[in-house]
C-alpha positions in Angstrom: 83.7 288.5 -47.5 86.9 290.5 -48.3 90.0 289.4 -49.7 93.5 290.5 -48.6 95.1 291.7 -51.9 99.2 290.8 -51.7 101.2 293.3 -53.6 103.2 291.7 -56.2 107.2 292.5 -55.3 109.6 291.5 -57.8 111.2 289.0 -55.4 107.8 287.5 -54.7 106.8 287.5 -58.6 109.8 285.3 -59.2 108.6 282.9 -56.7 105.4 282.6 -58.0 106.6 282.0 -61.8 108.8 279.4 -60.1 106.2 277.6 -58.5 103.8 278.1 -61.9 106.7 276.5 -64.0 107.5 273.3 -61.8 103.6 272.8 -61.7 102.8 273.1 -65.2 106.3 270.5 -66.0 105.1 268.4 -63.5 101.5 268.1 -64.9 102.8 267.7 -68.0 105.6 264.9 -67.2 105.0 261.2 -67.4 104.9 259.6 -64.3 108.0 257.0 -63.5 104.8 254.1 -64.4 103.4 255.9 -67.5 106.1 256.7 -69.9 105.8 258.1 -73.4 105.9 255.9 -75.9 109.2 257.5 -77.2 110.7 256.6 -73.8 108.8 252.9 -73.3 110.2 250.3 -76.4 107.4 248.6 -78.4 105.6 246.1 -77.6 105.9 242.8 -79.9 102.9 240.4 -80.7 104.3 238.0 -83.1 101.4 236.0 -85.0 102.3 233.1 -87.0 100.2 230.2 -88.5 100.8 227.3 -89.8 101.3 226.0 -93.6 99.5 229.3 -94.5 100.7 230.0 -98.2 101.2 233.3 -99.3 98.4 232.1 -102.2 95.9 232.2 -99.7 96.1 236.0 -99.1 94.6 238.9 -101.3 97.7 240.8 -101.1 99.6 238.6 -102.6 97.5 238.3 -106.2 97.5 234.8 -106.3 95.1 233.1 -108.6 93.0 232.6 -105.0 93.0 236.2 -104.4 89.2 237.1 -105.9 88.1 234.9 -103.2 89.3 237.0 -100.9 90.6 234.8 -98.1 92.2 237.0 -95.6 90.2 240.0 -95.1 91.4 241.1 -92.2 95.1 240.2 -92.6 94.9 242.1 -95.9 93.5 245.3 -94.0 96.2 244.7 -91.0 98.9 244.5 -93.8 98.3 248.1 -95.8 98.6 249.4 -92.5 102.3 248.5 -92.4 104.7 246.3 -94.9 104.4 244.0 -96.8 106.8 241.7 -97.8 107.1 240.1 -101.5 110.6 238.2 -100.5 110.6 236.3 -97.5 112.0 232.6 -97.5 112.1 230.0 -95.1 115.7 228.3 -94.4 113.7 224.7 -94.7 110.4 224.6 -95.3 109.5 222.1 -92.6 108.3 223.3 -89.2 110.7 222.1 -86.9 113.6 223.7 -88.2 112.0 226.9 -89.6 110.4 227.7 -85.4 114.6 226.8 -84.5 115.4 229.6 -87.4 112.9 232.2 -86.1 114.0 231.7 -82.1 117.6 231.7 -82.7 118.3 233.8 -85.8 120.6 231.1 -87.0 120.5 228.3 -89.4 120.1 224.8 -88.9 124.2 223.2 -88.5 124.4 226.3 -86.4 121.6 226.1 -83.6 121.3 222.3 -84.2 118.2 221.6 -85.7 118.2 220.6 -89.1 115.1 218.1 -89.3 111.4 216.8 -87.5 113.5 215.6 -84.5 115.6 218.2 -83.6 115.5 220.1 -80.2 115.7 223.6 -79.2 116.7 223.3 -75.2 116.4 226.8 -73.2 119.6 228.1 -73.1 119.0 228.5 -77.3 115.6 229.9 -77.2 117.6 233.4 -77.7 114.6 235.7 -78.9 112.9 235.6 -75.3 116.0 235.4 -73.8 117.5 239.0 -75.2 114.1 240.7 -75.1 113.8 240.1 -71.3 117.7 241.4 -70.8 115.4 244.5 -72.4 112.8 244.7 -69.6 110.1 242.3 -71.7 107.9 240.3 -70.4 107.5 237.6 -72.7 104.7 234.5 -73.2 104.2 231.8 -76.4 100.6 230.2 -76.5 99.5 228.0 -79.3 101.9 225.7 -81.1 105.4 224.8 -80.3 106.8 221.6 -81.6 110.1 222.4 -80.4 110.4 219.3 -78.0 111.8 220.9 -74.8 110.4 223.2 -72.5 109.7 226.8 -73.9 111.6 227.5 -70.5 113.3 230.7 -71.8 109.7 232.8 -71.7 108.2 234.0 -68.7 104.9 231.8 -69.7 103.6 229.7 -71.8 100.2 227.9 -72.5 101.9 225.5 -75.7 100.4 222.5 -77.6 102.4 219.0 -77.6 103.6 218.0 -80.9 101.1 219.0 -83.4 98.4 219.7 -80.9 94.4 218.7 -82.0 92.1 221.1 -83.9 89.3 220.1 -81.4 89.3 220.2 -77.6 92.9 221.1 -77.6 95.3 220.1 -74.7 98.2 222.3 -73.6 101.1 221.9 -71.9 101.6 224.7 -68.9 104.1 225.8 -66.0 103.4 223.9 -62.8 104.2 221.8 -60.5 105.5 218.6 -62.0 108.2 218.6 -64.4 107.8 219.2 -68.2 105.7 218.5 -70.1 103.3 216.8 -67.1 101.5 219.6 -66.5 98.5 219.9 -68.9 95.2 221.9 -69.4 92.3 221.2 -71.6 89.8 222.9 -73.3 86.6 222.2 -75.6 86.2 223.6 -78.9 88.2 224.9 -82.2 92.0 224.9 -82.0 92.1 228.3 -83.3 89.4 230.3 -81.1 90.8 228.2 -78.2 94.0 229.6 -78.8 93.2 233.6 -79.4 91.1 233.0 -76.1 93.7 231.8 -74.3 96.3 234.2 -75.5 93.0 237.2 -74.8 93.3 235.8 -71.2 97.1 236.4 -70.7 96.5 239.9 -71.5 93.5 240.2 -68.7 95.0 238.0 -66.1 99.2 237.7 -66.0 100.4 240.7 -68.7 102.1 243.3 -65.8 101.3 247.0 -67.4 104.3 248.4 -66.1 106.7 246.2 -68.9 106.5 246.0 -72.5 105.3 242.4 -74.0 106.6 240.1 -76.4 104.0 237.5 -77.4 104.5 234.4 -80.1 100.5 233.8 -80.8 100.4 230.5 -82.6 98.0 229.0 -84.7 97.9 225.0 -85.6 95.5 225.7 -88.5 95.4 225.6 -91.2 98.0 222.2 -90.7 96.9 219.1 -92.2 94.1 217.4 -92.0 91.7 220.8 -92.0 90.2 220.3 -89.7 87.6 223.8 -89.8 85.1 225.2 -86.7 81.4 223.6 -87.5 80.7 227.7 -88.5 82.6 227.3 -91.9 81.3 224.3 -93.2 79.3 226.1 -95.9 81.8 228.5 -96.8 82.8 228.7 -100.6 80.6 225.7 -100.6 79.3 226.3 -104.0 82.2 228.5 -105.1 84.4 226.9 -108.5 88.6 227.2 -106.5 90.5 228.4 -109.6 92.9 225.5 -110.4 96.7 226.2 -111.4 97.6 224.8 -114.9 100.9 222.7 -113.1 98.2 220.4 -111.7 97.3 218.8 -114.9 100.8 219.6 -116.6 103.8 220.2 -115.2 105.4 221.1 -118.4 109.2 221.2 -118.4 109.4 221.3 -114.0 112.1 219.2 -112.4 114.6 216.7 -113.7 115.5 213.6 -113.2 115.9 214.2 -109.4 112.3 214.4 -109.3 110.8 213.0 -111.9 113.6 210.1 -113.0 114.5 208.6 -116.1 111.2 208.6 -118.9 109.7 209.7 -115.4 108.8 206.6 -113.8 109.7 208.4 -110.3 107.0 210.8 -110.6 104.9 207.7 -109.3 107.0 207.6 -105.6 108.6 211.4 -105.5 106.1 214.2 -104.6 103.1 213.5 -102.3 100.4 214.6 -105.2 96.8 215.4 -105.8 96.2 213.4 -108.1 96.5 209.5 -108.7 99.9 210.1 -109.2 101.7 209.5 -106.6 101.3 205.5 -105.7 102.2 205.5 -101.7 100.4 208.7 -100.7 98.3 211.2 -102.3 95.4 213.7 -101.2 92.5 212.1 -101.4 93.9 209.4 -98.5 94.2 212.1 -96.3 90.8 214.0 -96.5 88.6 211.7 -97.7 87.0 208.9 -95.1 86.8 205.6 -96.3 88.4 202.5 -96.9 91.4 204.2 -98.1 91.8 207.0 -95.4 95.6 207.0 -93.9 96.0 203.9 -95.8 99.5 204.8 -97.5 101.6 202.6 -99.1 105.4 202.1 -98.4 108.2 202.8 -101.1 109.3 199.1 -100.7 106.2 197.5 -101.3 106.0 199.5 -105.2 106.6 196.8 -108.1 109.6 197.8 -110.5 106.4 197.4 -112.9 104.5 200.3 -111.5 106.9 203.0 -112.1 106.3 203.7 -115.6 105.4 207.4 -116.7 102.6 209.1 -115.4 99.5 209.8 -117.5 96.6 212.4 -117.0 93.2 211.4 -119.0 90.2 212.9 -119.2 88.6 210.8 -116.6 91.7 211.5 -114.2 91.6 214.7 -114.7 87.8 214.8 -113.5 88.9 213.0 -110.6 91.9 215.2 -109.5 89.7 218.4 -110.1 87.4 216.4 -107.9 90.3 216.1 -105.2 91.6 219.7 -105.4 88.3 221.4 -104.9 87.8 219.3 -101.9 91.6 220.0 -100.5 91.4 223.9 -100.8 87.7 224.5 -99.6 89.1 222.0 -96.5 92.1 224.2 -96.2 90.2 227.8 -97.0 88.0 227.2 -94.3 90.8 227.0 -91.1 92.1 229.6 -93.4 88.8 231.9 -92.8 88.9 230.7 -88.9 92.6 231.9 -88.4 91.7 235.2 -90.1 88.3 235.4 -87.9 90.6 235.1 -85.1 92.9 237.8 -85.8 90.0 239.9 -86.5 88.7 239.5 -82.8 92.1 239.7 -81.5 92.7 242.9 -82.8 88.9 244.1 -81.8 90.6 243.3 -78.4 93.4 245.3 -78.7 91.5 248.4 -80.1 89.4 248.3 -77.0 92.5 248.2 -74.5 94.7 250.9 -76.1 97.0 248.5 -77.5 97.2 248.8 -80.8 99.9 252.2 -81.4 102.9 251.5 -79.5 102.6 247.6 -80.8 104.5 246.0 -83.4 102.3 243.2 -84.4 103.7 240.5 -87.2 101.3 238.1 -89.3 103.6 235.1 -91.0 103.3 231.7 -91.1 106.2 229.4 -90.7 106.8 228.5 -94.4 104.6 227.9 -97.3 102.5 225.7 -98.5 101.9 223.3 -102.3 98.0 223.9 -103.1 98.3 222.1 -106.0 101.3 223.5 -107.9 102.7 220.7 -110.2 100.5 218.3 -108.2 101.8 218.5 -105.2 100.7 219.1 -101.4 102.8 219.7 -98.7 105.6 221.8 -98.8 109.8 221.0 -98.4 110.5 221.8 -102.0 111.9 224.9 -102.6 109.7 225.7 -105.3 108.4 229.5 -104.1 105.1 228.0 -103.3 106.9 226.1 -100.2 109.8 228.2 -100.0 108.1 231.8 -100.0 106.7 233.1 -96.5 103.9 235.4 -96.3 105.8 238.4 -94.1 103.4 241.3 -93.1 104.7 243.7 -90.5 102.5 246.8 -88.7 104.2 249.6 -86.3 102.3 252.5 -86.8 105.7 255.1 -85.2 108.2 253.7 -87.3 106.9 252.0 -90.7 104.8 254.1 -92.9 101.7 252.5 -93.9 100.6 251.1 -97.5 104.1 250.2 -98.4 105.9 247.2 -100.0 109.0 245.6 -100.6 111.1 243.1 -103.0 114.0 243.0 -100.2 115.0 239.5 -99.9 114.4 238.3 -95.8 114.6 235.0 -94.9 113.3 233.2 -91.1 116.6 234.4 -89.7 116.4 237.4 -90.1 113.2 238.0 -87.6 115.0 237.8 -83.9 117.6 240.6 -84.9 114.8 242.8 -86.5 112.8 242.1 -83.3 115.1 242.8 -81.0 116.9 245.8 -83.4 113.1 247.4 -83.1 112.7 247.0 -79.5 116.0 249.0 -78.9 119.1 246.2 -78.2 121.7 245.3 -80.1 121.5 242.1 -82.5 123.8 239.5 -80.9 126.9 238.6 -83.1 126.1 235.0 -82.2 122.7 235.6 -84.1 123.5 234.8 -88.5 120.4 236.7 -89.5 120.6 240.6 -90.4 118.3 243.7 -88.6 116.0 244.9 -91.6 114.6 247.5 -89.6 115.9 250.2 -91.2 114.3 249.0 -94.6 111.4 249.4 -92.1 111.5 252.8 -91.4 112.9 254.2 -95.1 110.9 251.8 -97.0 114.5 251.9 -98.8 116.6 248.8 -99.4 120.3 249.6 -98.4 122.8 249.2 -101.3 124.6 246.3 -99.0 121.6 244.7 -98.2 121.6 240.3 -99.2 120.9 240.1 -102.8 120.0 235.8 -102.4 118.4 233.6 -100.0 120.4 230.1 -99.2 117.6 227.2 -98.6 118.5 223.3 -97.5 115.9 220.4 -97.2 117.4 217.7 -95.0 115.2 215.0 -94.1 115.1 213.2 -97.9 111.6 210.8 -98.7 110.4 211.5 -95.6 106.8 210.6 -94.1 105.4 209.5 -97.2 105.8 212.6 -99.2 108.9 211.4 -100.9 110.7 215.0 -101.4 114.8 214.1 -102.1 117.1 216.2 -100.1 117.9 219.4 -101.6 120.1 222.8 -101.6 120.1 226.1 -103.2 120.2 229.6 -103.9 117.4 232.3 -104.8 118.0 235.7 -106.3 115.2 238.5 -106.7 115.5 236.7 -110.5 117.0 233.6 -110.4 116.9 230.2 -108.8 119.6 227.2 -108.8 118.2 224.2 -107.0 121.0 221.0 -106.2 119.5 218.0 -105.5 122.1 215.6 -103.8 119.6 212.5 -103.2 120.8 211.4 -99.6 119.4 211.1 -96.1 122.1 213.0 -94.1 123.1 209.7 -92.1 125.3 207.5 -94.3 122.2 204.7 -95.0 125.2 203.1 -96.7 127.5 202.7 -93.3 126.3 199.3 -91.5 127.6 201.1 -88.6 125.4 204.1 -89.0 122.3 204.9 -86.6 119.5 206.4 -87.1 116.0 206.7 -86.0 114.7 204.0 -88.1 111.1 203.9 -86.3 110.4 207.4 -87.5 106.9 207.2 -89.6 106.8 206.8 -93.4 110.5 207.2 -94.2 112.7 206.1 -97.1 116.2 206.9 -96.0 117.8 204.2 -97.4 116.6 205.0 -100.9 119.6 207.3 -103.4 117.8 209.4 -105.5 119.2 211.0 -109.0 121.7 213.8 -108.6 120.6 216.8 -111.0 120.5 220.4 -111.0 117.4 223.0 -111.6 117.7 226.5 -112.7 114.8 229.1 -112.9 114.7 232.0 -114.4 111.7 233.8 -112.1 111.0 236.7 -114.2 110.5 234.6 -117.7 108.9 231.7 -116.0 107.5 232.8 -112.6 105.8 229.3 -112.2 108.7 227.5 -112.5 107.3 225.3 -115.3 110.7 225.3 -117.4 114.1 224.2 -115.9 117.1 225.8 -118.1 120.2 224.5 -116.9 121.2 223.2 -119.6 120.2 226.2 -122.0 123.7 227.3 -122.9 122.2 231.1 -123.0 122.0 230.9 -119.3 124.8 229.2 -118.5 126.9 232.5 -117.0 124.6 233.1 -114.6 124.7 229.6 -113.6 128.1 229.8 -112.8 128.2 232.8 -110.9 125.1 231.4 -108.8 127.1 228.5 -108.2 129.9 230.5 -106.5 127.3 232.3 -104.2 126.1 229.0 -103.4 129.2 228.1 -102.3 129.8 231.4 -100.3 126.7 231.0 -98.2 127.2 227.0 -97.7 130.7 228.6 -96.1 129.4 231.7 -94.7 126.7 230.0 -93.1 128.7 227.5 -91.6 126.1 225.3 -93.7 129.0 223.2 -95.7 128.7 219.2 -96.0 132.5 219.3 -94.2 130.6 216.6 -91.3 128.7 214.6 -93.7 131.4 213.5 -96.1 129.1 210.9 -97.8 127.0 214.4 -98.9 130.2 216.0 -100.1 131.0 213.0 -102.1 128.3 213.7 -104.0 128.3 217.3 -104.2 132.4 216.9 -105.8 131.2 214.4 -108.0 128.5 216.9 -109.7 129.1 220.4 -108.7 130.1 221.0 -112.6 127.4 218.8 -114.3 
């Protein structure tokens, strides 16, 4: 065989450089479907639990941490940030989900307790990430009332939702919420399955994704998988020292005069509390659910609260039971996570993704004997806040940047490449993100607002404040936010376990965080502090009127707040 040898002209050399070059750019170009990830915006996955404390992490050095709890949210957290200073608005769920849709706070987009609604047109986080090209989805739990209409799917729980053999409210043919699915087994595998199976069968490859993967656990009543039954089994939960004795925590908003309100204010471990305490809740038997009501207590039984030796026994008894209930949905939820992310791995999916682990406020394991959470003691205020985006934030790094719930959607969307909406009050932190550098104009305090006052049973008085990296000025105001004094006034007065009608004391709290990072030892009235007091008390009043968060619609509240503001 012979080949015909062409000689090489100059005008035909050019044409064959030519030809070389626009091959070689077009091998080397992204097709219209497959762009870089410089030219394609991140995808989101947004994880949050529920009621999951920052004390039941190992990153956050808690006295829990040598159990090591969280394994695999500990491993996904040094591969991004961590934060050390994220709050909730109001630690309640309700309200905090509103604060993280809407980037707003409560007066603003409406919800400020249990009952309040987030319709559509105000589920603004889906809403401006699909003006971005998203395609967005929410499966697990909800509790925002209305349809999740704003997301392109959803697969949610009603209300609360079950730990086993879950239900789920879906798209379909009837109108909301008729339209249910079921499933057998553990809340929180059901959940990661069915959020696996978006990803397999409706996430389009051709659009980035924002998906809110919600866990119910670990919510009251920990309810764990069979699998963990035997986990920390025979393992001693360290105890904090506020269970036993709560020093100099509180005033006489929580604890009334020679303390006698100890025995109604502050769901508790312990005996303490008369109307509803832990061992009611986790412990079958005659006494399970059976809580008392605040009217039925006899003026005689509120006298001052006394721990003996044999009580003491009892409420260590309690607390070991509580936290190993609670440590094990714990240990499911970080299981979960850990076979998400084995997922993820397998598809690709893990580089161009921002993926999020929070929960959606904290949680009281014990700290000055209480469960729950609505105070804004750090153990209920603080939110564990763990971010991973392996382009922009630099891994192994950590921050004392004060964030709060609001702040999320404008991040979010500030990440994925849009503006932040003016509408939206919360602030973009990602560039804190990227330098690891706090901006000299960045927040320096945190406002935080309790509405709902004695509600269900756990009897915590409505509340308002401030927090500083250092410093902490709690106001408790002691009213339901209806006038219970107008006979005129409605309310819902069916709502479970409530003692609206009941005024609590009016008193202030101040903490100094660094001196007494337990906040066993209120100084407000400890002249030496009494500067900082004041100049807290003018940013509190700032925020209430930046935020649009003043009592200028609830003038039975502001009564209150002019008749003590300069106790």
């Amino acid at each position: 065989m012979t080949y015909k040898i062409q000689k090489l002209t100059p005008k035909i050399l050019g044409r064959s450089l030519t030809a070389c070059m626009v091959a070689l750019a077009m091998a080397c170009s992204p097709s219209k479907k497959e762009k870089t990830s410089e030219e394609r915006p991140p995808n989101i996955i947004y994880i949050m639990a529920d009621d999951h404390t920052s004390q039941a992490f190992g990153i956050y050095g808690s006295r829990l941490a040598d159990l090591n709890p969280t394994p695999t949210l500990d491993s996904l957290a040094r591969e991004g940030m961590i934060f050390d200073n994220c709050f909730v608005n109001n630690s309640i769920c309700v309200p905090s989900r509103a604060a993280v849709l809407t980037g707003q706070r409560a007066q603003t987009n409406g919800v400020i307790d249990l009952e309040g609604k987030l319709p559509p047109e105000k589920q603004y986080l889906p809403t401006e990430l699909k003006k971005l090209g998203y395609q967005t989805a929410i499966v697990g739990k909800w509790h925002l009332h209305e349809e999740p209409a704003a997301f392109d799917y959803y697969k949610v729980l009603p209300v609360q939702g079950k730990y086993f053999d879950p239900d789920f409210r879906v798209k379909g043919e009837k109108p909301w919420p008729n339209n249910t699915v079921s499933y057998q087994g553990h809340s929180s595998d059901i959940i990661t399955d069915q959020v696996i199976d978006w990803f397999e069968n409706e996430r389009k490859e051709d659009q980035p994704f924002f998906m809110m993967y919600h866990f119910k656990a670990p919510h009251d009543d920990f309810e764990n998988a069979p699998r963990y039954e035997s986990y920390l089994d025979d393992t001693f939960i360290p105890e904090p020292a506020s269970l036993y004795d709560n020093g100099n925590n509180g005033s006489v908003a929580t604890r009334g005069k020679n303390d006698s309100l100890t025995r109604i204010i502050g769901s508790s471990v312990s005996h303490r509390n008369l109307i509803r305490n832990q061992a009611m809740n986790i412990w079958k038997g005659e006494n399970y659910k059976n809580y008392r009501n605040a009217a039925d207590i006899r003026p005689e039984e509120l006298v001052k609260w006394n721990m003996d030796a044999e009580e003491k026994a009892y409420t260590s008894k309690v607390y070991q039971s509580y936290l190993k209930k609670y440590l094990r949905c714990v240990k499911g939820v970080d299981d979960n996570v850990k076979r998400f992310l084995a997922y993820l791995k397998e598809k690709g999916l893990l580089e161009n993704t921002i993926i999020v682990y929070t929960s959606d406020q904290g949680f009281m394991l014990g700290e000055h004997d209480y469960i729950d959470k609505r105070w804004m003691y750090d153990e209920s205020m603080r939110m564990p806040f763990l971010i991973r985006y392996p382009e922009k934030i630099q891994a192994d790094t950590r921050t004392d940047a004060i964030i709060n719930n609001t702040d999320f959607a404008p991040t979010l969307i500030d990440l994925a490449g849009g503006s932040v909406p003016e509408y939206m009050q919360g602030k973009s932190f990602a560039s804190i993100l990227k330098t690891n550098e706090e901006p000299a104009d960045w927040q320096k305090s945190t406002y935080y607002r309790y509405w709902m006052h004695l509600a269900h049973r756990h009897g915590n008085p409505a509340h308002f404040g401030v927090r500083t990296k250092r410093y902490k000025l709690i106001f408790y105001y002691g009213r339901y936010w209806v006038d219970t004094d107008d006979p005129n006034a409605e309310w819902n007065k069916a709502s479970w376990g409530n003692d609206f009608t009941r005024h609590t004391p009016v008193a202030w709290e101040f903490y100094d965080l660094k001196e007494d990072p337990n906040e066993m030892d209120n100084r407000y009235d400890d002249p030496k502090y009494q500067e900082k007091i004041d100049e807290l008390k003018i940013e509190l009043k700032r925020l209430r009127e930046e935020l649009n968060e003043t009592d200028e619609n609830y003038p039975h509240i502001q009564q209150v707040i002019d008749a003590h503001w300069d106790d």
